[in-house]
N, C-alpha and C positions, 0 to 999 in steps of 0.2 A: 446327463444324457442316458435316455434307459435303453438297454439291451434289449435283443428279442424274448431272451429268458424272462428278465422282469416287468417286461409287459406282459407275457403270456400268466407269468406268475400273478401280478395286479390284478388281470382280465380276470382269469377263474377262479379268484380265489377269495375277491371282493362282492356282495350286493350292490347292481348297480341298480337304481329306480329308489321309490316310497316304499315303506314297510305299511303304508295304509291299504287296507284289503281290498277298497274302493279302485282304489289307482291302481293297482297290483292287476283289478279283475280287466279293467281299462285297456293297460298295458297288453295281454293276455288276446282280449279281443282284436287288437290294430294287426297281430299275428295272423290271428286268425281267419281275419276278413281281406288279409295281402291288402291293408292299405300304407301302400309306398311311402304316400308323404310322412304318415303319422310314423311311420318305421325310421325314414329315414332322420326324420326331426328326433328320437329317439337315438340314433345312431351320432348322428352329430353332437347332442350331449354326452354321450359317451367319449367320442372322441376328444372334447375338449379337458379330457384327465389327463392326456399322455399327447396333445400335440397343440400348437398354437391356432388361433381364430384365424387370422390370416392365410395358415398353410390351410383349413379346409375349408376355407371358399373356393379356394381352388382345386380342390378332391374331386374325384368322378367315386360317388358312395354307392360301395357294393352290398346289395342286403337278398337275405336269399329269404325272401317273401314267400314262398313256396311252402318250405321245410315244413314251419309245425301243420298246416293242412294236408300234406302228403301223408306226414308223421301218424297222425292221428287216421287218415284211414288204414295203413299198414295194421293200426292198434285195434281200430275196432272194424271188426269185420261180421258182425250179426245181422247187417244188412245189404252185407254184398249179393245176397241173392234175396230180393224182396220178400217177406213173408206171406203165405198164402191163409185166406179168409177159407174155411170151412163152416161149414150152414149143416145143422144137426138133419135128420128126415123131418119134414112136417112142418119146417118154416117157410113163410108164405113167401112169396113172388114177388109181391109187391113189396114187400118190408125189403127181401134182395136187394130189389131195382133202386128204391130209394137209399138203403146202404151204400149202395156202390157208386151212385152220381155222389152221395156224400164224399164218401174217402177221395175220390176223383177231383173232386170240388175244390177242396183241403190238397190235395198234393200228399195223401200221407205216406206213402212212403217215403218219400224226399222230407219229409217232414221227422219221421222216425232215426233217418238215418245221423240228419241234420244233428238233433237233438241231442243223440247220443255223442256227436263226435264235441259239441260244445258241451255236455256234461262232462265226459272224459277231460276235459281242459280246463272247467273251473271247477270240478267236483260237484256245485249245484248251479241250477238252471230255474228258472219257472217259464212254463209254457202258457200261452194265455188265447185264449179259444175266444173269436171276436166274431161279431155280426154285424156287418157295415148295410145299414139299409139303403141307402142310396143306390149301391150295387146288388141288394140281394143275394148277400154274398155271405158265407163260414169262412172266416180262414183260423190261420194260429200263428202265432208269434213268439219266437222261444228264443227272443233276445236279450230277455232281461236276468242280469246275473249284478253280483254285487258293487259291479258298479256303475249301475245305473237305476238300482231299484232298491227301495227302503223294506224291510219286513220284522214287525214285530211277533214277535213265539207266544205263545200260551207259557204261563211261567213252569205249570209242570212237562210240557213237552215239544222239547225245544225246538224239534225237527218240522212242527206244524204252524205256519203262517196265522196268523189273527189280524192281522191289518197291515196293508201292502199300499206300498205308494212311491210316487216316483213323478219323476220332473217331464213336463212338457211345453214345447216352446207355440205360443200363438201371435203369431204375429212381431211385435216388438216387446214383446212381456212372454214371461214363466209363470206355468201355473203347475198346483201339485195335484195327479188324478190321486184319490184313496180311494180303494174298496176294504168294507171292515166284515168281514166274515162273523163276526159276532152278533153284531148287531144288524148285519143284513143290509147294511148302509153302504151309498154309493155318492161321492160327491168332489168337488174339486174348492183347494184353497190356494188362494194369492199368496200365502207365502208357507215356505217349508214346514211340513207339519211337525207339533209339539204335543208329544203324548203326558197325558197328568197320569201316574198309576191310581194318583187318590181318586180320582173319579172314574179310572176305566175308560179314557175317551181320549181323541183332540182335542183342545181346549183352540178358540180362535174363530174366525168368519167362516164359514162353510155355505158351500153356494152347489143348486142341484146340477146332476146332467143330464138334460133332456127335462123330458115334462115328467119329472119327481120331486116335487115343490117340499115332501114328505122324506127326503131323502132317502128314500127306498132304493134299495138296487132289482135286479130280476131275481126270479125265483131259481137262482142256478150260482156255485162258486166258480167262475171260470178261470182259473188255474190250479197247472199241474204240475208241482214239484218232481225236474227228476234229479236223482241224487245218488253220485256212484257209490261214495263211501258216508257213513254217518262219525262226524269226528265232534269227541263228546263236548256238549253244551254251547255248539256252533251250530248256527244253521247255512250256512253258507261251507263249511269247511276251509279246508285246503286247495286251491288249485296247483298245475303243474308249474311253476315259478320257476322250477329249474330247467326245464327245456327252453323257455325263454330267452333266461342268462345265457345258457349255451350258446341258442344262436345270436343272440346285441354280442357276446364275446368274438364268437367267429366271423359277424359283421365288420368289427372293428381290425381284426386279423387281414380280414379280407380287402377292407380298404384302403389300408396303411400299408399292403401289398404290393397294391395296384398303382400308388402314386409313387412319383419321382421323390416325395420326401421320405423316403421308405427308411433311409440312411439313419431319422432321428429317430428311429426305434429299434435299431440293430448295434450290434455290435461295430464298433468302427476301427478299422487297423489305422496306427499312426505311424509312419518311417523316421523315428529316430529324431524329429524337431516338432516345432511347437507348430501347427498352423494359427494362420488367421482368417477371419472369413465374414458374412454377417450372421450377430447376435439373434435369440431368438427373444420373446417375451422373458423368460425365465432366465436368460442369461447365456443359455447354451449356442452354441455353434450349429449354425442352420447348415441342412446338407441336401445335396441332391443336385440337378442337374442346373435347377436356377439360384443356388449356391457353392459355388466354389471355394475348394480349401486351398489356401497358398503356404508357403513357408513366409515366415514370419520376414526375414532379411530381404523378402523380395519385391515387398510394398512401397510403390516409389520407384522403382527400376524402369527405365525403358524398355528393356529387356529383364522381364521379371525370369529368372533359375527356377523360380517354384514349380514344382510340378501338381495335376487337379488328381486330388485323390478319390480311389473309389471303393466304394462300402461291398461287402460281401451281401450277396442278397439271399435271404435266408429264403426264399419261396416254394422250394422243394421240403423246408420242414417244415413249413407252416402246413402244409396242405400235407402233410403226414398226421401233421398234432390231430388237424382238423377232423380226417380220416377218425383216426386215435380215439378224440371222442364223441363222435356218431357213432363211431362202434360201439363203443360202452354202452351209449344210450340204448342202442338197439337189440343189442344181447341183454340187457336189464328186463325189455318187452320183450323178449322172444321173437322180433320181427327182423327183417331185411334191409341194412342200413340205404335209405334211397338215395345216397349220394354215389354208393357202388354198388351197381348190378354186381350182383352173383348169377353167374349160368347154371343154368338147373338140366341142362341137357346130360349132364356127365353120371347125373347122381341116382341110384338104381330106383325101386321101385321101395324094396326096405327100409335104404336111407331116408328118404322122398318123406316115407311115413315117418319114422322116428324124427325129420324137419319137421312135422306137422304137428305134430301132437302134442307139443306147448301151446298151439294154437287151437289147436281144438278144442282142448281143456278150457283154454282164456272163454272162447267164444261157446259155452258151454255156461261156465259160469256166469257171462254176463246176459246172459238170456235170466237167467234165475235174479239176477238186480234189473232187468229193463223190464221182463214181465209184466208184472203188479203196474208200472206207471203208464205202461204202454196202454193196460185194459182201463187206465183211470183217464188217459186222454178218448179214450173211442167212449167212454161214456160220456165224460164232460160234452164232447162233439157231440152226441144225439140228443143230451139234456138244452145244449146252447141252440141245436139247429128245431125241436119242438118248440121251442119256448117263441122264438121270433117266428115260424110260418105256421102255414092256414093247416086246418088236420090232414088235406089231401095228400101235405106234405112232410107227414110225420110219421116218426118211425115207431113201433109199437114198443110198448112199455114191456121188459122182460127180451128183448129182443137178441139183448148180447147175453144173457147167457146161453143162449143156444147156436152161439158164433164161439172159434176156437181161432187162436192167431197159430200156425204151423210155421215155427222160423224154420230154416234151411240151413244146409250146411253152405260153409261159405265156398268160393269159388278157390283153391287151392292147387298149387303145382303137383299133379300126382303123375303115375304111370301106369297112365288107359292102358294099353294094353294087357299089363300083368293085371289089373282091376276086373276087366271085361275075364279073363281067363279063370280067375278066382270066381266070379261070380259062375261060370261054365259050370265049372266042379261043384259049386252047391246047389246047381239044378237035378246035376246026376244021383245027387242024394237025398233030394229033397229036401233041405235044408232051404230053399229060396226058387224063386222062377222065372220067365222072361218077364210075366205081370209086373213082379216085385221092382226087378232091374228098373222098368219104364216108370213104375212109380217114383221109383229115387230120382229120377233126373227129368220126370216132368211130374214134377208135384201136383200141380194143375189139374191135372187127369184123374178121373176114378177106372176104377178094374174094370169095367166095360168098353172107355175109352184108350184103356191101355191095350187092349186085347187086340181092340181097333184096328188101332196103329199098328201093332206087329202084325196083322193080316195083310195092310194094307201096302205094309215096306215088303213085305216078302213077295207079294206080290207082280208089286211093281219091279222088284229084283228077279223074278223068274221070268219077266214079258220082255226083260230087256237082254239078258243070256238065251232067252229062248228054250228055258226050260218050262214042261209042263206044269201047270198049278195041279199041287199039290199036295194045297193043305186044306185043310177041313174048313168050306163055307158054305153059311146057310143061303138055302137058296133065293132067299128074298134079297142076300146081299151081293149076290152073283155079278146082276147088272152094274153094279156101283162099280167093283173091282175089275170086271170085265178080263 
């Protein structure tokens, strides 16, 4: 019968799941996407190390579906505040207009943010920029990670895709889509592809998609590797594996908590005789409230002496342990464990910054890795959205680079007031201005519409005290502010 020490000891100190990277990435995703059943089917193999089939059918199973997506935006924060498109002088209206029904089209920011928080979780990602003509539609799909998508490297550079492929279900049959970046080929086969090195190719039945009898694909590679870290001669890397464990551990924790057979996983006091009771599979003595312990002498009694013994319930340090290590995890990322608020009302303006500043840093650096694949997705997207519509609907060639992506700082606990009074002082000295301030907190805006705005709050602040306007307006603009 095991303790609650050597279950906790079992629980985090064992890999539970496949060491196959496939399964791993699988595993990884049912987290990610809060899907219950797959969690809890998960969670129930778990359970059957340390408790009988029987006792969880009867389980009410706890799983905190939540966590690793909370986790993960606590972690990454370069898109808490959407990035802003700037447009150089002298690019045209129409290329704007149609950029921006673009990005709108595509969801890209939700698509940006998306992307990153499923790269932070499996290390790589491919994103895939699709044209569904039925719909007349761009989207992107940045679902596919190692375990659901095949991808062969270039043998000298491992981190570059050469032929991508992966399972799709039609009907009552599987088929495999391939696109080969090589040879610019696009096609689908009946059964899982076989690469020969000797010839450089699939070898097997290859059948076109769509009217390319030639098996041509378009004139466009439409995916986008993003990749947080490059771990050598992998192209998928490492995912987080260990936040996982963590939580299928503290699921286990938590549900063996929650049931009345809580008993066969704790420590159990005996008074001095032997009980009897029912057996479990393994031999042990079932416990809990739909088994009772008797003494041994009292089976057969009409009046049985035995007294029902009861187990100490450890619950207050399970949910310590638990605590314990979501802390860890969270001081490892410099974030805020989400199972306990911390109040942030107490803590000065000083402290507030020196909280932040591991975070800034992080969200600092990870701009410098999202960059580069962020600009390779907005181009991929105007190469896939030219390639399928009419020119009326196309963006001009050279377009992005005279677009600049402006990420943002992210939305962080600070102290407005002492902020606004620092900024005060380096007006006085010229070091910054009221323009500057309104730039930082509406990005959106250029110096003229920042100007704007401060005329237009002041304004409206001196009409409502019933002070005289007082500040300098042109007089074309008189009527407007009235």
């Amino acid at each position: 019968m095991a303790t609650l020490t050597e279950l906790t000891k079992a629980i985090t100190t064992n890999t539970i799941g496949s060491d196959d990277k496939g399964q791993r990435a699988i595993t990884r995703d049912l987290f990610y996407t809060q899907d219950n059943k797959g969690v809890q089917g998960l969670l129930t193999d778990d359970l059957k190390k340390y408790v009988d089939t029987a006792d969880i059918s009867r389980m009410k199973l706890i799983t905190l579906d939540f966590f690793i997506p909370a986790f993960l935006e606590k972690l990454c924060s370069v898109y808490d505040v959407a990035p802003v498109f700037k447009y150089e002088e002298g690019v045209g209206d129409k290329d704007i207009e149609l950029f921006t029904a673009l990005i709108e089209e595509t969801r890209i920011h939700s698509i940006f943010q998306e992307s990153f928080l499923r790269c932070r979780l499996h290390n790589t990602i491919i994103a895939n920029v699709k044209y569904a003509s039925n719909l007349d539609r761009v989207f992107i799909d940045n679902s596919y990670h190692a375990g659901n998508t095949e991808v062969l490297t270039y043998s000298d550079v491992h981190t570059e895709p050469k032929i991508i492929y992966w399972e799709e279900v039609r009907g009552a049959n599987s088929i495999w889509i391939v696109w080969d970046r090589e040879k610019g080929f696009h096609y689908w086969t009946p059964k899982k592809p076989e690469y020969d090195a000797k010839i450089n190719d699939i070898v097997g039945a290859k059948h076109p998609i769509g009217d390319n009898p030639d098996l041509l694909g378009p004139d466009y590679w439409p995916f986008v590797v993003y990749r947080y870290r490059d771990h050598s001669n992998k192209f998928w890397g490492y995912g987080m594996d260990a936040i996982v464990e963590l939580i299928r551990s503290i699921n286990v924790l938590l549900t063996v908590c929650n049931d009345d057979t809580i008993q066969e996983t704790i420590r159990l006091l005996i008074l001095n005789f032997n009980p009897t009771g029912t057996e479990g599979e393994r031999g042990q003595l079932k416990t809990g409230l739909r088994h009772p312990l008797f003494m041994e002498s009292a089976i057969g009694d009409s009046k049985p002496e035995g007294e029902i013994l009861s187990a100490n319930l450890y619950n207050k340090d399970v949910v310590e342990l638990i605590e314990k290590l979501t802390d860890f995890v969270s001081k490892l990322h410099n974030v805020d464990n989400i199972l306990r608020a911390e109040l942030q009302q107490n803590l000065s303006g000083i402290a507030l910054r020196l909280k932040n500043e591991p975070q800034l840093r992080q969200w600092a650096k990870d701009i410098n890795i999202l960059r580069p694949m962020d600009r390779d997705l907005l181009q991929t997207l105007v190469d896939v959205n030219n390639y399928h519509r009419e020119p009326g609907r196309q963006i001009s060639d050279g377009f992005l680079e005279r677009v600049s992506v402006d990420y943002q700082e992210p939305r962080i606990v600070t102290d407005e007031k002492e902020d606004y009074e620092l900024e005060r002082a380096k007006w006085e000295d010229g070091t910054s201005s009221p323009i500057r301030y309104i730039l930082k907190k509406n990005p959106e805006f250029n110096e003229e519409e920042a100007g704007e705005y401060i005329r237009l709050n002041l304004a409206v602040f001196n009409g409502i005290m019933g002070i005289g306007v007082g500040i300098p307006v042109d007089e074309e603009q008189e009527g407007d502010i009235g």
